[in-house]
KOLFIMI-97794 format. One record per residue (C-alpha): residue in three letters; x, y, z. Coordinates in nm, 2 decimals, always signed. Last residue first. Example, Ala and Ser with C-alpha at 12.3 -4.5 7.8 and 13.67 -1.06 7.14 Angstrom:
<pts>
PT	SER	+1.37	-0.11	+0.71
PT	ALA	+1.23	-0.45	+0.78
</pts>
This chain:
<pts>
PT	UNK	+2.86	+0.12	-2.38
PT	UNK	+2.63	+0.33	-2.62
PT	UNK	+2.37	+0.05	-2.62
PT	UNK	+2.43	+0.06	-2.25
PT	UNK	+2.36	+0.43	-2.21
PT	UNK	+2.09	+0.43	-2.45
PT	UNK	+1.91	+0.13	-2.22
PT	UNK	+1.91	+0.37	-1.91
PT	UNK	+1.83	+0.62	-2.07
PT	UNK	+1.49	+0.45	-2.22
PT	UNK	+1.41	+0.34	-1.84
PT	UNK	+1.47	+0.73	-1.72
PT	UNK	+1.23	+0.87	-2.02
PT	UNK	+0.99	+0.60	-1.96
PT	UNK	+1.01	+0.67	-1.55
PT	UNK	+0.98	+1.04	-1.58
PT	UNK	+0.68	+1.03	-1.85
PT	UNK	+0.50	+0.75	-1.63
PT	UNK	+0.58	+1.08	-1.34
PT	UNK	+0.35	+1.32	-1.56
PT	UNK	+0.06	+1.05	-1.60
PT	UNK	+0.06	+1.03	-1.17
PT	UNK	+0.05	+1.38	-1.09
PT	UNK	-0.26	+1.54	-1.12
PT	UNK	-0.52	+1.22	-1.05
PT	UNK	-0.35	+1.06	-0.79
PT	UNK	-0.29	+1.40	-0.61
PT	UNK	-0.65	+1.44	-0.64
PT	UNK	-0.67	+1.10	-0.46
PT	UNK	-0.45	+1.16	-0.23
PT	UNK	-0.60	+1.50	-0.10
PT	UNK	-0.97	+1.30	-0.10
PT	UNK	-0.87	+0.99	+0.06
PT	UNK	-0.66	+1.22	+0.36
PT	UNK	-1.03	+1.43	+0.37
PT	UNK	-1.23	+1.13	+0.39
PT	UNK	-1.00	+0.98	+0.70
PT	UNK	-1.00	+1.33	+0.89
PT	UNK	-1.22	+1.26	+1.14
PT	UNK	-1.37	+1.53	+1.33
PT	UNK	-1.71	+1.44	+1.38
PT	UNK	-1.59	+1.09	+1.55
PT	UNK	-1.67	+0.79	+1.43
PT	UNK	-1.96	+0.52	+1.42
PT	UNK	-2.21	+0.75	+1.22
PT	UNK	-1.91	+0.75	+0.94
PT	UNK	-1.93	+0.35	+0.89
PT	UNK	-1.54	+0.22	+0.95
PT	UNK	-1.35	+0.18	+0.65
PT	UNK	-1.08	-0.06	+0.73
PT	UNK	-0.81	+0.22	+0.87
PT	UNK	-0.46	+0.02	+0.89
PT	UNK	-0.51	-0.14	+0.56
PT	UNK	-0.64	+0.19	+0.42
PT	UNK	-0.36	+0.37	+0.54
PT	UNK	-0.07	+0.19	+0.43
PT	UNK	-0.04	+0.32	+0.08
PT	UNK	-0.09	+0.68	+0.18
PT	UNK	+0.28	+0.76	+0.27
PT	UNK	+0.43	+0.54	+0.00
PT	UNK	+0.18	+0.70	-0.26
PT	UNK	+0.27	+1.07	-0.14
PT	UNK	+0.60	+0.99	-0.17
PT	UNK	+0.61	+0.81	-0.52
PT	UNK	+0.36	+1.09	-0.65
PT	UNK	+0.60	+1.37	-0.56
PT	UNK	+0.88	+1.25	-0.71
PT	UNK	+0.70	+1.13	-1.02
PT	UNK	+0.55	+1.48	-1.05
PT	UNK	+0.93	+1.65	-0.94
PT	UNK	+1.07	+1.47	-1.24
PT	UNK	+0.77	+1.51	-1.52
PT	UNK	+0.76	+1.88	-1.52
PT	UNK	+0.35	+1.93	-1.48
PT	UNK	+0.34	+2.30	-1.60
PT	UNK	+0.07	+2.53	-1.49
PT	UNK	+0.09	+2.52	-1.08
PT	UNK	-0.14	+2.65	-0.82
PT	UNK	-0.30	+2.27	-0.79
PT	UNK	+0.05	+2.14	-0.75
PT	UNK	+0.16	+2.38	-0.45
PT	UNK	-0.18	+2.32	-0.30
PT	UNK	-0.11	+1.91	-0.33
PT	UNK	+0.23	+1.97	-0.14
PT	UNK	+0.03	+2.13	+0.09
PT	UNK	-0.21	+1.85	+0.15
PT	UNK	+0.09	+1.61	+0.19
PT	UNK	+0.30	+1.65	+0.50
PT	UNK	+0.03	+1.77	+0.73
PT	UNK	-0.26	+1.56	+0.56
PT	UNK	-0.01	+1.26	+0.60
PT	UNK	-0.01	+1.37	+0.97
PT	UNK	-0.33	+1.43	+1.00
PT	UNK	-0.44	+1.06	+0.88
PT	UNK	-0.19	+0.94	+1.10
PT	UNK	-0.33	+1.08	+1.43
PT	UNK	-0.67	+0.96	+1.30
PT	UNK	-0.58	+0.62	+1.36
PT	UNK	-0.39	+0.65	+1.68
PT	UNK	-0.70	+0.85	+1.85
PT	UNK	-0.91	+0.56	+1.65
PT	UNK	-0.74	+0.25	+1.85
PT	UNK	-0.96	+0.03	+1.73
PT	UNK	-1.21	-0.26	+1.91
PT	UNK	-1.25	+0.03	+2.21
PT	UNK	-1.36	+0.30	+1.97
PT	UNK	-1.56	+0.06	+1.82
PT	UNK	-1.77	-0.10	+2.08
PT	UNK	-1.85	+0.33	+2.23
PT	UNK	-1.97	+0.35	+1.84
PT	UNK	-2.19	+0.02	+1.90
PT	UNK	-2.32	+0.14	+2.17
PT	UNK	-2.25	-0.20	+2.47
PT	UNK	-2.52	-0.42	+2.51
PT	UNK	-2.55	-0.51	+2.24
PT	UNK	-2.63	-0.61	+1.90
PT	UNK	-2.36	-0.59	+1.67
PT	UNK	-2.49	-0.72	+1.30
PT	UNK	-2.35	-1.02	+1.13
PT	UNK	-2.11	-1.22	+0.95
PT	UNK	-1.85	-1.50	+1.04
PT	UNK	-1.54	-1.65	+1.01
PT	UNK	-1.41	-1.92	+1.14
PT	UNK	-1.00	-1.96	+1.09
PT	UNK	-0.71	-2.22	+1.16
PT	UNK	-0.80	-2.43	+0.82
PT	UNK	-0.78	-2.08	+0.68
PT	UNK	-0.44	-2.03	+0.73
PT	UNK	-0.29	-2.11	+0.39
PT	UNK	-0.17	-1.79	+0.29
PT	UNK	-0.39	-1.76	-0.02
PT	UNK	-0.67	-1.87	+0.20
PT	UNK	-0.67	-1.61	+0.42
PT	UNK	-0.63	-1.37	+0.20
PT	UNK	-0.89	-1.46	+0.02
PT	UNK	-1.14	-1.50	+0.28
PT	UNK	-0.97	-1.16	+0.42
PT	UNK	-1.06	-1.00	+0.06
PT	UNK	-1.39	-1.17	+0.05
PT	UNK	-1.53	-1.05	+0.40
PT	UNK	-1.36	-0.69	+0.42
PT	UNK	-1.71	-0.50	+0.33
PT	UNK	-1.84	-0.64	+0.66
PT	UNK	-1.64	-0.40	+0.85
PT	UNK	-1.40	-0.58	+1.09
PT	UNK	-1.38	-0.78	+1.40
PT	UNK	-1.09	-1.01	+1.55
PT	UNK	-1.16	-1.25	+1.83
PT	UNK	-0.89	-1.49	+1.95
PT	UNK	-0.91	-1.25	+2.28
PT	UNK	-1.18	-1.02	+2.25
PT	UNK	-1.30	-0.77	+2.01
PT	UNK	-0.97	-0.65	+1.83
PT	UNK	-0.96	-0.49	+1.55
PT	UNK	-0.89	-0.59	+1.23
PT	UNK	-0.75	-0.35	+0.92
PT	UNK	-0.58	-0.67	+0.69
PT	UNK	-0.27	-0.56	+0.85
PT	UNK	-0.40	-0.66	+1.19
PT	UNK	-0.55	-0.94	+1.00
PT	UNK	-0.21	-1.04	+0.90
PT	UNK	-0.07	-0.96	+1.25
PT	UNK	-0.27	-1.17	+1.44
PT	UNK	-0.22	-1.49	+1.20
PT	UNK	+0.12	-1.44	+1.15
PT	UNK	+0.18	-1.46	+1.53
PT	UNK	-0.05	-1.80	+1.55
PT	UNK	+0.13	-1.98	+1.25
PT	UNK	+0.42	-2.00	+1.49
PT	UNK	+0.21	-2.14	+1.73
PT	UNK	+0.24	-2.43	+1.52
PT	UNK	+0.27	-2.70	+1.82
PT	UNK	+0.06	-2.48	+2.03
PT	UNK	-0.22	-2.58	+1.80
PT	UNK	-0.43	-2.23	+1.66
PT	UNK	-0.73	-2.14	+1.71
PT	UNK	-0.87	-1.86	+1.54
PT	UNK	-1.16	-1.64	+1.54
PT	UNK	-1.25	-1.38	+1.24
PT	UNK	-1.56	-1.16	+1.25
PT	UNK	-1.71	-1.00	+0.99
PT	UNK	-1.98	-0.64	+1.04
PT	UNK	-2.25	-0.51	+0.95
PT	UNK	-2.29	-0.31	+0.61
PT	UNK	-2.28	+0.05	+0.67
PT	UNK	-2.19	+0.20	+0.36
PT	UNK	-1.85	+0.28	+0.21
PT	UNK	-1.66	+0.54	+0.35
PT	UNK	-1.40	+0.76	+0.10
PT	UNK	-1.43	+0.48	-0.14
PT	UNK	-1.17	+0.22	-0.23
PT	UNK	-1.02	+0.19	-0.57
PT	UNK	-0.66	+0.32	-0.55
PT	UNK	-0.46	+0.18	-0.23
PT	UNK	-0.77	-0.06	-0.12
PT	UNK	-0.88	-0.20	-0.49
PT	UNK	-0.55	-0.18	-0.61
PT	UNK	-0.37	-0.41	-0.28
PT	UNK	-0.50	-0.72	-0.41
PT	UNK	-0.30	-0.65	-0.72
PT	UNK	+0.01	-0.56	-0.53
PT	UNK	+0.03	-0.90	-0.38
PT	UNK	-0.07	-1.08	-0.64
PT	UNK	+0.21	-0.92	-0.88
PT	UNK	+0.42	-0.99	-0.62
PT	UNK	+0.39	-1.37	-0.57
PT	UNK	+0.39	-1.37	-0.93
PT	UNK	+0.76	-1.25	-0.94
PT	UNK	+0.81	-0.87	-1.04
PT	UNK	+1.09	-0.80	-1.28
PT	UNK	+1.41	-0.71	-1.22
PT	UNK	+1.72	-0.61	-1.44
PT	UNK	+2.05	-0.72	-1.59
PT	UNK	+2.12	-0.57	-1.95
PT	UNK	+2.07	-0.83	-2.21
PT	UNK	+1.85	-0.60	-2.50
PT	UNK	+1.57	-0.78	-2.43
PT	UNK	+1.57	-0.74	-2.04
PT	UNK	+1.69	-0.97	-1.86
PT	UNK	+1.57	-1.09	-1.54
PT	UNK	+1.57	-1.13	-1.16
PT	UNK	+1.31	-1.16	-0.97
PT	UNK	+1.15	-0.94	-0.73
PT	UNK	+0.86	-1.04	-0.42
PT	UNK	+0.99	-1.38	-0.34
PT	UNK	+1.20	-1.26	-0.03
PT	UNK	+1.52	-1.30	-0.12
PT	UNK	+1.46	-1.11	-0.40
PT	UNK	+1.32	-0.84	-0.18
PT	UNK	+1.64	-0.85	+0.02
PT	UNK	+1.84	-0.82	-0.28
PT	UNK	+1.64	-0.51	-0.43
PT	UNK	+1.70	-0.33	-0.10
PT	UNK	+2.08	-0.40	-0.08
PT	UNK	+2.13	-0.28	-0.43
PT	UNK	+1.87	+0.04	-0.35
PT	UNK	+2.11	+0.06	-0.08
PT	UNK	+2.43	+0.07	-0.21
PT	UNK	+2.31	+0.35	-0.46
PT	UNK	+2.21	+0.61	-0.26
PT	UNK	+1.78	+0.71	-0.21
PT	UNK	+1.68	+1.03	-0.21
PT	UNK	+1.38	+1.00	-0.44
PT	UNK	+1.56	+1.09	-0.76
PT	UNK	+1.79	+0.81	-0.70
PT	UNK	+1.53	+0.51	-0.63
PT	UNK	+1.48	+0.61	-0.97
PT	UNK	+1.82	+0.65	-1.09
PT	UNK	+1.93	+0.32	-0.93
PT	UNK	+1.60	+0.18	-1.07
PT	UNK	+1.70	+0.31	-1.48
PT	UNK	+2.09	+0.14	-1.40
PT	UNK	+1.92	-0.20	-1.24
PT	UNK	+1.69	-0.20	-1.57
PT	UNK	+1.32	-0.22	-1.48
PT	UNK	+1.18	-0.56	-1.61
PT	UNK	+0.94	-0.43	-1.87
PT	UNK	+0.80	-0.14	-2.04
PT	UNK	+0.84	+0.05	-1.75
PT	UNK	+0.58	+0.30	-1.68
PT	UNK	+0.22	+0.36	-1.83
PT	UNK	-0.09	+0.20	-1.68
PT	UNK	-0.23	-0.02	-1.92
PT	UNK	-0.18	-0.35	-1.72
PT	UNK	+0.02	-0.45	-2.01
PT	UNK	+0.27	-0.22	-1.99
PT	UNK	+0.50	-0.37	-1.77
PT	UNK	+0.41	-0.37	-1.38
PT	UNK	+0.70	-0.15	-1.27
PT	UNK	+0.48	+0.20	-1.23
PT	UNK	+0.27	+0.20	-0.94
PT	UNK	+0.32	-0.10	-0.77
PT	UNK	+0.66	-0.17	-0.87
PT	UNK	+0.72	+0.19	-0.74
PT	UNK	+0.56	+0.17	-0.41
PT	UNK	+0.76	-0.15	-0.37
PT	UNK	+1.10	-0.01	-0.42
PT	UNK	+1.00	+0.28	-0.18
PT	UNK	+0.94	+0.05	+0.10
PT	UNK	+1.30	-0.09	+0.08
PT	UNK	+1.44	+0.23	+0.04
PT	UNK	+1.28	+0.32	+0.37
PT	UNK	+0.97	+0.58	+0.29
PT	UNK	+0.78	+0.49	+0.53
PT	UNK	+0.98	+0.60	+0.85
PT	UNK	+0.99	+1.01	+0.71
PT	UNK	+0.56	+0.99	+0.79
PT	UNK	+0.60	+0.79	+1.13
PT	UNK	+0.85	+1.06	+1.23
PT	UNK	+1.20	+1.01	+1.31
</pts>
């Protein structure tokens, strides 16, 4: 299986929708109206592949993890909502999924270390691998380095989880002795970094060609679409933490990934609100009929 068909477990998928279309209408963004019916998700999940049983058993391991809750919507039928905890969690995640530029400026650089008591080493994994998912690399043991423009989210972050009593974190510029581009290519694995960005170029650059050759914008295969190109591209900016362009190769194919989602973004993402309205309304005609 390739790392582009592993994203989109149904698990994975479920999130990609809450975070772009199960956030109620208040965030402005078109969708669900509200908790998303269990018949309109089933469909959902549905049109995306995904079988019955396991959206159920994807919803319930989310619930047990804090990020769904369940709820009613007003007209009784069961449904799920997201909990605060997950509203958070996809809020912070707007600015790097949908906000983010191509390559922001050079800007020095934050480093992170930790020490952790061996007695709560525990706390030690989930340190690593949330800056790891944060977009860290690696500078030294106990020594994590990013782009200077990740300072407040990590602080936040950080804090949010409770860690930060095991953190220092500082700002600054590199200064020796190795080149700073030969530092960063050992700090991140770039040949693994790029490697992803082609293959979500592979996969969704020519679905954004079919699109762009298009007239009509049927609301089913947008929201399609959208949902798969979104849970392909949702992960790459955390893995990829903006490095400066004069620190990476000539080839790199991070701008042109941003670029291909982002008009994809743009085309596709009002036509599949249609698709979940019309599925959420469906759902509630068929258990006002029932």
């Amino acid at each position: 299986m390739s790392d582009e068909q592993a994203q989109h477990t149904p698990r994975s998928l479920i999130v990609t929708f809450y975070g772009a279309y199960g956030r109620g209408a208040a965030d402005g963004s078109g969708g669900a109206p509200g908790p998303v019916p269990v018949a309109a998700l089933i469909r959902l999940l549905g049109a995306l592949g995904v079988d019955p049983p396991s959206v159920r058993s994807a919803v319930s391991r989310l619930k047990r993890r804090g990020l769904l809750v369940a709820e009613r919507t007003a007209a009784g039928a069961a449904a799920y909502g997201l909990s605060d905890a997950g509203r958070q969690l996809l809020e912070d995640g707007d600015r790097r999924i949908f906000g983010r530029p191509a390559r922001p400026p050079a800007e020095g650089w934050v480093l992170a270390v930790f020490s952790v008591p061996e007695e709560e080493r525990h706390k030690r994994h989930l340190l690593r691998s949330r800056l790891a998912r944060l977009g860290f690399g690696t500078a030294a043991p106990g020594v994590w380095i990013a782009p200077a423009h990740l300072y407040e989210e990590t602080r936040h972050t950080l804090e949010r989880l409770q860690l930060a009593a095991y953190v220092d974190l500082f700002t600054g510029t590199h200064a020796g002795f190795t080149p700073t581009a030969q530092a960063v290519a050992r700090w991140w694995d770039l040949d693994a970094l790029a490697a992803r960005h082609r293959a979500f170029l592979a996969a969704h650059e020519p679905v954004l060609d079919r699109w762009t050759r298009r007239r009509s914008l049927p609301p089913e295969a947008a929201y399609r679409d959208y949902l798969l190109a979104l849970d392909a591209w949702r992960h790459l900016p955390y893995a990829d933490p903006g490095l400066p362009p004069a620190l990476l190769p000539a080839d790199w194919p991070g701008g042109r990934a941003a670029e291909v989602f982002g008009r994809l973004h743009g085309k596709l993402r009002a036509a599949g609100a249609r698709y979940v309205q019309e599925a959420t309304a469906g759902s509630f005609r068929t258990q006002d009929a029932g």
